[in-house]
C-alpha positions as CSV (number, residue, x, y, z in Angstrom):
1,X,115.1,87.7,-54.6
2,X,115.1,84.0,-54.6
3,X,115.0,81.8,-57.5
4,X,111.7,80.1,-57.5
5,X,112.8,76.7,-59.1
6,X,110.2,74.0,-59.5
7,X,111.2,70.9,-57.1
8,X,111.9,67.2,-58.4
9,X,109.3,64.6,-57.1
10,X,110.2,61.0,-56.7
11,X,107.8,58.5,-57.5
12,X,108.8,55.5,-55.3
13,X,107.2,52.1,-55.3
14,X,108.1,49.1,-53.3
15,X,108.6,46.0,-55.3
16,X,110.1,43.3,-53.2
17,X,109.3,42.0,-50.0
18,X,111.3,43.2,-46.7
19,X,110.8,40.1,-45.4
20,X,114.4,38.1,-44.4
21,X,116.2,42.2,-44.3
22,X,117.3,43.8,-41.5
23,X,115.0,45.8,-39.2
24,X,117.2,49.0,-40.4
25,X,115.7,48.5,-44.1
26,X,112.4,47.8,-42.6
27,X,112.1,50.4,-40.6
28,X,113.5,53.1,-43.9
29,X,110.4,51.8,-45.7
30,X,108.2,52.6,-43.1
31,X,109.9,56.0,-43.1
32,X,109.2,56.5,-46.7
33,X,105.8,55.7,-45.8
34,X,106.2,51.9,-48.2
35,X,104.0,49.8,-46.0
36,X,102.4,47.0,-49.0
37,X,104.3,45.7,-52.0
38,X,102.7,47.5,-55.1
39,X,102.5,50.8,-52.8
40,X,103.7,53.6,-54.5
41,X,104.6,57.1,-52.7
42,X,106.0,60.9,-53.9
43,X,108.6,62.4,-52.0
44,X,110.8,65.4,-53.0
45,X,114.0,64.6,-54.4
46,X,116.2,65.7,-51.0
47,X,120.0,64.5,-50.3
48,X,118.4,62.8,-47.1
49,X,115.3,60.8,-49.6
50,X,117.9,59.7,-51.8
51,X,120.0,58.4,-48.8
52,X,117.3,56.1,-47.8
53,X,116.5,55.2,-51.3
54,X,120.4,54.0,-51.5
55,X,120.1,51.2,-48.1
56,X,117.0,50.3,-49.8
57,X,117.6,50.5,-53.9
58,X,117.0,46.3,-53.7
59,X,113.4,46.7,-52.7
60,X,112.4,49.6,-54.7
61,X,111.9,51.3,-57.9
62,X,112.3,54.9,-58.4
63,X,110.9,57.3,-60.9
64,X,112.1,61.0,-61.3
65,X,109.5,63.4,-62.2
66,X,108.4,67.4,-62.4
67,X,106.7,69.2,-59.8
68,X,103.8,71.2,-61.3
């Protein structure tokens, strides 16, 4: 059977402006679905989220929480 584990959320907000960054960052935040400063979005903590968070760590602020 497989272990049922509960998955990590991310609580991401962007916090700066993407203006004057390449199109590359801008177009990671529109791929995290960040579209407004003050936005804030969940994603589940995956090795390919937490890649994009990495190009982008500058413009955002990231929260780790529980899934329920």
């Amino acid at each position: 059977m497989a272990k049922q584990t509960s998955a990590k959320m991310l609580r991401i907000t962007l916090v700066r402006s993407p203006i004057g960054n390449t199109e590359r960052h801008k177009a990671t935040l529109r791929a995290l679905g960040l579209h407004r400063i003050g936005q804030t979005v969940e994603q589940k903590d995956t090795p390919t989220v937490r890649g994009m968070l990495a190009k982008v760590n500058h413009l955002v602020q990231v929260e780790t929480q529980e899934e329920k």
